[in-house]
FIDRENTI-276942 format. One record per atom (N, C-alpha, C, O, CB): residue in three letters; atom name; x, y, z. Coordinates in Angstrom, 3 decimals, decimal comma, padded with zeros to 6 digits. Atoms other than C-alpha are relative to their C-alpha. Glycine has a CB too. Layout:
% residues N
   vokol   keke          x          y          z
     ALA     CA          X          Y          Z
...
***
This chain:
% residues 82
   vokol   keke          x          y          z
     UNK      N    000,076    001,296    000,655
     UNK     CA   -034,957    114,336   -024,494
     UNK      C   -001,421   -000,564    000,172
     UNK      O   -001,950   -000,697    001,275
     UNK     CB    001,071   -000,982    000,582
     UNK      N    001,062    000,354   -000,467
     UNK     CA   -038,137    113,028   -025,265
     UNK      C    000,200   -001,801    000,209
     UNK      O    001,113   -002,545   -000,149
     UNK     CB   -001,160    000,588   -001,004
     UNK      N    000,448    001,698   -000,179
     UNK     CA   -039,665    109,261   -024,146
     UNK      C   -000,590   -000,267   -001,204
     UNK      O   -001,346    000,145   -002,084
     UNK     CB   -001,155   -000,443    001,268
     UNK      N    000,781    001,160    001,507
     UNK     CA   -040,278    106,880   -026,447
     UNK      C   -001,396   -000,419    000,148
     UNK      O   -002,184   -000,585   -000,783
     UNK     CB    000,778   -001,727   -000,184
     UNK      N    001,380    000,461    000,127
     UNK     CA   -043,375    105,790   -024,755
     UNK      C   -000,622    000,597    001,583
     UNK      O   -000,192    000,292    002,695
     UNK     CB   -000,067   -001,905   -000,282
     UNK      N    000,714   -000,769   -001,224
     UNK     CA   -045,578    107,869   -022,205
     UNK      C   -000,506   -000,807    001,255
     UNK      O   -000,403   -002,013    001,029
     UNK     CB   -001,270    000,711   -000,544
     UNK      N    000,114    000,810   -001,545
     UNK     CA   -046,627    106,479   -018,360
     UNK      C   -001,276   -000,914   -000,701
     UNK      O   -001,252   -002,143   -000,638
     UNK     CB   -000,527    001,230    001,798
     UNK      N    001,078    000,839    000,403
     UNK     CA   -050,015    105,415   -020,089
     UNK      C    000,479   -001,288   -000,426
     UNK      O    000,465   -002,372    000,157
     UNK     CB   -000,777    000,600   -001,042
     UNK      N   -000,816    001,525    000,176
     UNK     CA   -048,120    103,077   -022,287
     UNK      C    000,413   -001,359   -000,066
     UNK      O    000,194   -002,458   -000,575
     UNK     CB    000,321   -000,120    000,215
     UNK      N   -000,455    001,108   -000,819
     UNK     CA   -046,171    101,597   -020,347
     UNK      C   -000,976   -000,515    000,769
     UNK      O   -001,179   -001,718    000,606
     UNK     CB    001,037    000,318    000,815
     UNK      N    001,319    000,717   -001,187
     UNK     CA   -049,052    100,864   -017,690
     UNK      C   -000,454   -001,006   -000,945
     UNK      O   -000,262   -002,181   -000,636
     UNK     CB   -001,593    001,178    000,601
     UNK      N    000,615    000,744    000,882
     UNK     CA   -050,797    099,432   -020,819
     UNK      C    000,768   -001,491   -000,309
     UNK      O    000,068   -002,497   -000,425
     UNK     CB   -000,131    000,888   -001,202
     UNK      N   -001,019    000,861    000,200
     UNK     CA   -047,727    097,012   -021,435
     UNK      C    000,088   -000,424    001,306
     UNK      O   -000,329   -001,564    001,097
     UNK     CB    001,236    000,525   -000,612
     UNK      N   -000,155    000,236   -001,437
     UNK     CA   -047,301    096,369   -017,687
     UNK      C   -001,150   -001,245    000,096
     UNK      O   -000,834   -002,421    000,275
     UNK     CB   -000,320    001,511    001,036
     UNK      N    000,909    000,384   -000,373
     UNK     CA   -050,961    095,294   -017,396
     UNK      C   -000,256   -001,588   -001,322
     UNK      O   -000,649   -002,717   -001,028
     UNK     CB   -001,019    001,396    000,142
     UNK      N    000,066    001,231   -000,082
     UNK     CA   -050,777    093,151   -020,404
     UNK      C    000,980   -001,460    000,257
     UNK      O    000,473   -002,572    000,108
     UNK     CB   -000,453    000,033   -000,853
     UNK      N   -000,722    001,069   -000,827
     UNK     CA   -047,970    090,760   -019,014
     UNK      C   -000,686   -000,254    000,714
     UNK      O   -001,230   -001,335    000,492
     UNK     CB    001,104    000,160    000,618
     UNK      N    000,593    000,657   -001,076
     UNK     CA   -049,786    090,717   -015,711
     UNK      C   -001,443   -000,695   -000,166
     UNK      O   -001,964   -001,373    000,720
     UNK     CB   -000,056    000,965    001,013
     UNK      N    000,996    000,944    000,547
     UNK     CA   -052,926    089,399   -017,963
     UNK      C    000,598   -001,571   -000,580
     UNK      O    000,058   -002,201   -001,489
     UNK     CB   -000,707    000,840   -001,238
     UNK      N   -000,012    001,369    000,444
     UNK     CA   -051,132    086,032   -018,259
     UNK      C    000,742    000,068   -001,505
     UNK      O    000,835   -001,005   -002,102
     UNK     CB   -001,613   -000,632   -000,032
     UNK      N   -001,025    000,250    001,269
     UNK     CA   -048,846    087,024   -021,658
     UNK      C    001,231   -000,793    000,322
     UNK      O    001,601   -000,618    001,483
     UNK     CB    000,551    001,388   -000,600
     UNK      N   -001,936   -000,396   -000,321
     UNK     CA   -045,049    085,921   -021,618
     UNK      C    000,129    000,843    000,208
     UNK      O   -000,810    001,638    000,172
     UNK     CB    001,141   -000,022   -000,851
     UNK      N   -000,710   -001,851    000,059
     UNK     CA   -043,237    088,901   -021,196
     UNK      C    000,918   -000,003   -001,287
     UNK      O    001,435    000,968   -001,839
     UNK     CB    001,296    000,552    001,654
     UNK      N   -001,005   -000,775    001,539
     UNK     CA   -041,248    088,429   -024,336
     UNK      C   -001,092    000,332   -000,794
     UNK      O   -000,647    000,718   -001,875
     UNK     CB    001,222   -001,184   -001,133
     UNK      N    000,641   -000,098    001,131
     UNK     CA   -044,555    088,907   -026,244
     UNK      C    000,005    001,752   -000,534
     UNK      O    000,254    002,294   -001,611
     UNK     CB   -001,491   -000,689    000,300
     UNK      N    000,290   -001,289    000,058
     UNK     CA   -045,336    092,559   -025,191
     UNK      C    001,313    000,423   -000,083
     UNK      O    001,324    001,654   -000,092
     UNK     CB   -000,827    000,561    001,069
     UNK      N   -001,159   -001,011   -000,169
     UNK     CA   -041,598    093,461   -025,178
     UNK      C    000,220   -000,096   -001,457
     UNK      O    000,398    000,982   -002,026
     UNK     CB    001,389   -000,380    001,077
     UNK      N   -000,472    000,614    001,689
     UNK     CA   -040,883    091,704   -029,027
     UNK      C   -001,198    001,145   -001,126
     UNK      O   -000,816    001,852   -002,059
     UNK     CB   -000,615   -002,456   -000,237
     UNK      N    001,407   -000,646    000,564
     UNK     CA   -044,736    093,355   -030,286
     UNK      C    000,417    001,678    000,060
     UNK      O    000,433    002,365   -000,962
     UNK     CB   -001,600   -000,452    001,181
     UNK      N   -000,049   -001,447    000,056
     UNK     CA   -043,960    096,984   -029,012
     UNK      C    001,526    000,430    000,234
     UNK      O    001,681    001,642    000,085
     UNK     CB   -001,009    000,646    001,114
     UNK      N   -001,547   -000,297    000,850
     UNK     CA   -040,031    097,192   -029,383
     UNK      C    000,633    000,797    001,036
     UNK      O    000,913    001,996    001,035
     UNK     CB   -000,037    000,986   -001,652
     UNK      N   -000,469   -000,370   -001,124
     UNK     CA   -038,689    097,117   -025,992
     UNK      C    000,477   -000,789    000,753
     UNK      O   -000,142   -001,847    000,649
     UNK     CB   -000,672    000,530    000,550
     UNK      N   -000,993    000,867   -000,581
     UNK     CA   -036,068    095,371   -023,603
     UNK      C   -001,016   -001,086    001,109
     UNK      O   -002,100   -001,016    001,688
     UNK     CB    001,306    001,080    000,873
     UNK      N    000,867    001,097   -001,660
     UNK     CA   -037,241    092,568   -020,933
     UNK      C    000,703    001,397    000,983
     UNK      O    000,149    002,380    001,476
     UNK     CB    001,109   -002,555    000,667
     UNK      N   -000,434   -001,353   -001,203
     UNK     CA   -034,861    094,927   -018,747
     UNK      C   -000,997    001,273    000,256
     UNK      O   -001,513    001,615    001,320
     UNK     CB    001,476    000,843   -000,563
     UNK      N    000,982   -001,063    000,091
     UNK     CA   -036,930    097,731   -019,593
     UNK      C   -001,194   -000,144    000,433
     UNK      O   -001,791    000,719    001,078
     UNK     CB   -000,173    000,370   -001,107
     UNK      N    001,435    000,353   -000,773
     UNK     CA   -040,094    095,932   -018,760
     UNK      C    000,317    000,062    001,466
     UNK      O   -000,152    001,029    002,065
     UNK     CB   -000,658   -001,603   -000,366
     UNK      N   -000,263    000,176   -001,645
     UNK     CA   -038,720    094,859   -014,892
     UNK      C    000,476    001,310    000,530
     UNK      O    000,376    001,504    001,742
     UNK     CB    001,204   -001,184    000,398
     UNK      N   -000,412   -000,888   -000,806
     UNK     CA   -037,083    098,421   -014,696
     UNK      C   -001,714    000,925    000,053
     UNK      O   -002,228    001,164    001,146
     UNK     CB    001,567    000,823   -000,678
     UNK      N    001,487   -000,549   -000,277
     UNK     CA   -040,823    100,223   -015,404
     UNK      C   -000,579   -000,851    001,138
     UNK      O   -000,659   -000,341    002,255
     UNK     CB   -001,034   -000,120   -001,380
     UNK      N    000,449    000,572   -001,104
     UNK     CA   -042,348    097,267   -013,407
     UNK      C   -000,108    000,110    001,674
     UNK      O   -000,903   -000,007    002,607
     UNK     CB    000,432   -000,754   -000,212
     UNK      N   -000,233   -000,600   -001,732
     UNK     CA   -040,281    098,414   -010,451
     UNK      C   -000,475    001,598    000,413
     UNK      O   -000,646    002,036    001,550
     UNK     CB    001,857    000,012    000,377
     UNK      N    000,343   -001,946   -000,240
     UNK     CA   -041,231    102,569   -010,899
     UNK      C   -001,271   -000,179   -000,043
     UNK      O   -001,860    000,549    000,756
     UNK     CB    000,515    001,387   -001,318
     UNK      N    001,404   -000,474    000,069
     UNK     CA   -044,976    101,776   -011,993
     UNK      C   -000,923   -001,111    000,239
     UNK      O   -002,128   -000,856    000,226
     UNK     CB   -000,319    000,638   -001,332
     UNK      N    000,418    001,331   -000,399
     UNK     CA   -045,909    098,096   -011,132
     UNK      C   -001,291    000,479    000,846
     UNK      O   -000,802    001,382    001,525
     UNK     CB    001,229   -000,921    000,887
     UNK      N    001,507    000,040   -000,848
     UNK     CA   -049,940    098,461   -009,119
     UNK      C   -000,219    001,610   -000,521
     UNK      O   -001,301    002,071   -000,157
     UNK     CB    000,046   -000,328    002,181
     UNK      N    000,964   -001,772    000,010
     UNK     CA   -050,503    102,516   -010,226
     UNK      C   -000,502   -000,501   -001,779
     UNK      O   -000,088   -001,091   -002,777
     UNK     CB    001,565    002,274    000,156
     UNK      N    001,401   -000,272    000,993
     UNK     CA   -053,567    103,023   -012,451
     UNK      C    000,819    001,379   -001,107
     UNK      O    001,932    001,851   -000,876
     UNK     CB   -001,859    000,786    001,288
     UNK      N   -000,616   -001,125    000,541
     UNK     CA   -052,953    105,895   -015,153
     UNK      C   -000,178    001,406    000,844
     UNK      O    000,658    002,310    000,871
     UNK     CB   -000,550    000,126   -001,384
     UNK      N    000,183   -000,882   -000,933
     UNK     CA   -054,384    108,173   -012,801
     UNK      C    001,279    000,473    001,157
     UNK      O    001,840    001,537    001,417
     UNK     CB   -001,131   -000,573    000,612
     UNK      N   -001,485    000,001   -000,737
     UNK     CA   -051,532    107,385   -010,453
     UNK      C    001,580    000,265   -000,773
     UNK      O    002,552    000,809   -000,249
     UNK     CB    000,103   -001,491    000,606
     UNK      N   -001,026   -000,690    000,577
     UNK     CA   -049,012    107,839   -013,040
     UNK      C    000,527    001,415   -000,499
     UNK      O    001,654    001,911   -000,536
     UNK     CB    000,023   -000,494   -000,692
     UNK      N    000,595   -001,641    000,136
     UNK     CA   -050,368    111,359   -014,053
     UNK      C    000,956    000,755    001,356
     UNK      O    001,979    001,427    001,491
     UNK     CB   -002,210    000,129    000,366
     UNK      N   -000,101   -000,466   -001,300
     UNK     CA   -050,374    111,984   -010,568
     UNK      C    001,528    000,235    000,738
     UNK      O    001,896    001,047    001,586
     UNK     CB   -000,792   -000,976    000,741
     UNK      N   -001,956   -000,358   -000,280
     UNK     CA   -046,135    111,420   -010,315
     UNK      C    000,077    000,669   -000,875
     UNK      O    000,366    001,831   -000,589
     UNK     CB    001,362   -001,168   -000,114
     UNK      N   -000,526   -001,637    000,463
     UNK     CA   -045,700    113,460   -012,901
     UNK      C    000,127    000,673    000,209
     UNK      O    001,203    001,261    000,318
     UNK     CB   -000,150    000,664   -000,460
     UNK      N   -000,197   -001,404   -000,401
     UNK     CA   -046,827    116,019   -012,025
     UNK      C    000,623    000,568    001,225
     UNK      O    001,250    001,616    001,379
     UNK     CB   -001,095    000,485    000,011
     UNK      N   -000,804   -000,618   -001,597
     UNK     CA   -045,806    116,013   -008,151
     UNK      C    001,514    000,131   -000,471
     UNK      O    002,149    001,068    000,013
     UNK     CB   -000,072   -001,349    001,646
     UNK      N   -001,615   -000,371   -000,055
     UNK     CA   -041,869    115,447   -009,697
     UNK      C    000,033    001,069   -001,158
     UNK      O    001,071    001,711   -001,320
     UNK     CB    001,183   -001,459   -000,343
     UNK      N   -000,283   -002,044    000,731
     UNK     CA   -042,470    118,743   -012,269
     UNK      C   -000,315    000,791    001,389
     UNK      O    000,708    001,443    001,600
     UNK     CB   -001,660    000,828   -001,672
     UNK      N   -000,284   -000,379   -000,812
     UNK     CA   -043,462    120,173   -008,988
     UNK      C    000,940    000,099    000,742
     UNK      O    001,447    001,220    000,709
     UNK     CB   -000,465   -000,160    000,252
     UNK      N   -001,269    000,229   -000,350
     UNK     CA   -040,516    118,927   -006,830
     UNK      C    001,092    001,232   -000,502
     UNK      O    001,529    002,229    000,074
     UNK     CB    000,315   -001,391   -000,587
     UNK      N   -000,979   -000,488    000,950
     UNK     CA   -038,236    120,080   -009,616
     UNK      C   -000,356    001,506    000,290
     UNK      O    000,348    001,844    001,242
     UNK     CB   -000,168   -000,569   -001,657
     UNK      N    000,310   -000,698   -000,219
     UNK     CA   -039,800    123,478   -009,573
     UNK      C    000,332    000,453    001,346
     UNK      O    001,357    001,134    001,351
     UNK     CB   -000,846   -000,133   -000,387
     UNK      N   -000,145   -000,066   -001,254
     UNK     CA   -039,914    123,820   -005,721
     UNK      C    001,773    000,125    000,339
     UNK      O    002,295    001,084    000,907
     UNK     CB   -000,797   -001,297    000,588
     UNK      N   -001,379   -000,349    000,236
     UNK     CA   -035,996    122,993   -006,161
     UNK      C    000,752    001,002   -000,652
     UNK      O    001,886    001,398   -000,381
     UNK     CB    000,371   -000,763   -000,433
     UNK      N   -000,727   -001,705    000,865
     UNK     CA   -035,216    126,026   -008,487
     UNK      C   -000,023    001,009    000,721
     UNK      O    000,910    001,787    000,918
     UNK     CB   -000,800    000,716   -001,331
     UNK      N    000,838   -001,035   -001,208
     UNK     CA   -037,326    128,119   -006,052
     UNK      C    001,306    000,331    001,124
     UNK      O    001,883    001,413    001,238
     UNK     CB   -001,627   -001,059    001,029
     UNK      N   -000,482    000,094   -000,846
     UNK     CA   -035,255    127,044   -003,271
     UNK      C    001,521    000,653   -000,309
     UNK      O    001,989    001,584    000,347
     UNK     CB   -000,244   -001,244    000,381
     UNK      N   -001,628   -000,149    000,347
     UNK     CA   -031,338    127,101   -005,189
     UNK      C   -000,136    001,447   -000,306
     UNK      O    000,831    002,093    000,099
     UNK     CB    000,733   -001,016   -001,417
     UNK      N   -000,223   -001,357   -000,235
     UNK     CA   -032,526    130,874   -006,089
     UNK      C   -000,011    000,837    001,223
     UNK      O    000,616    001,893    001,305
     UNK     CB   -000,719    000,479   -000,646
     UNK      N    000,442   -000,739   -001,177
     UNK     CA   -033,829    131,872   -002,584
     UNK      C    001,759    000,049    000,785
     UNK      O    002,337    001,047    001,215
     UNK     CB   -001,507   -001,016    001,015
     UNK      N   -001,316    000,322   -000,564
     UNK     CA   -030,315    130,335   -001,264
     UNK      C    001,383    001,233   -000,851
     UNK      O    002,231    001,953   -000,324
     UNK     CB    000,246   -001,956   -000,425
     UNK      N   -000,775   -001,016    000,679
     UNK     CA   -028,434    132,384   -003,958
     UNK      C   -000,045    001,434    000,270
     UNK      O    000,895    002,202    000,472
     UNK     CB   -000,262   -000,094   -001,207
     UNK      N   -000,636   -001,018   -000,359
     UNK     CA   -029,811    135,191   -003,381
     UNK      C    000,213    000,801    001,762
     UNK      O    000,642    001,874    002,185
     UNK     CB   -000,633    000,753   -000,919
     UNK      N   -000,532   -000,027   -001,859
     UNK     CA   -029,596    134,874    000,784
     UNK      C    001,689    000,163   -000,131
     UNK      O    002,211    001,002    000,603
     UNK     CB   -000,432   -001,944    001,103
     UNK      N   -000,933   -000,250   -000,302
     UNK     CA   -026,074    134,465   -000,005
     UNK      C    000,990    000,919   -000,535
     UNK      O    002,127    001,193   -000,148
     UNK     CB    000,236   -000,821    000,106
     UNK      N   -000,759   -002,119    000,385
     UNK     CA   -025,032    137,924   -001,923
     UNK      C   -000,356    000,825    000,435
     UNK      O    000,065    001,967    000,256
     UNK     CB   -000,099    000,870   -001,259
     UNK      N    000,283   -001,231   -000,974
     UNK     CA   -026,942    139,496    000,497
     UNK      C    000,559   -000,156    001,478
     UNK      O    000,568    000,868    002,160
     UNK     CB   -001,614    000,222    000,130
     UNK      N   -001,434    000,203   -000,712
     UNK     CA   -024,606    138,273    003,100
     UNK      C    000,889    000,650   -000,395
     UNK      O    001,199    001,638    000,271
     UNK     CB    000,557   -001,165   -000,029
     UNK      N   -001,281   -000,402    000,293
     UNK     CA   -021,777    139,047    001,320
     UNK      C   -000,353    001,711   -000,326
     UNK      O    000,505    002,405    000,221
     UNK     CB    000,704   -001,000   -001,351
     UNK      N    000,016   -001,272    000,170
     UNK     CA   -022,856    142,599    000,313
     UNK      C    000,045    000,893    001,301
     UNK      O    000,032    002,120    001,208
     UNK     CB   -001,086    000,232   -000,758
***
């Protein structure tokens, strides 16, 4: 499923509320919930785009690292059983 709107974005929308907008302006202008603003706010509220980049990629890592692991476990445990 893709996102509607990439970490940049949102940062971009983030930053202009915290320039003194309402918040209904940037949510009404680019076609998005107040909820939606306070739930980004809480995941990306003070990171730069750099810093958003930067989660990306560590949770495609993560994720990765987790596949790694659920195969290593799989196949530890048919070589038990064999």
């Amino acid at each position: 499923m893709k996102k509607r709107f990439s970490e940049e974005q949102i940062i971009g929308f983030l930053r202009e509320a915290e320039a003194g907008l309402p918040i209904k302006e940037p949510c009404r202008g680019h076609g998005f919930s107040e909820a939606g603003y306070y739930l980004w706010r809480s995941k990306f509220g003070g990171m730069s785009v750099s810093d958003a980049k930067r989660l990306k990629e560590l949770g495609a890592e993560n994720a990765r690292l987790k596949r790694l692991l659920a195969n290593a476990m799989l196949e530890n445990e048919i070589a038990k059983e064999a």
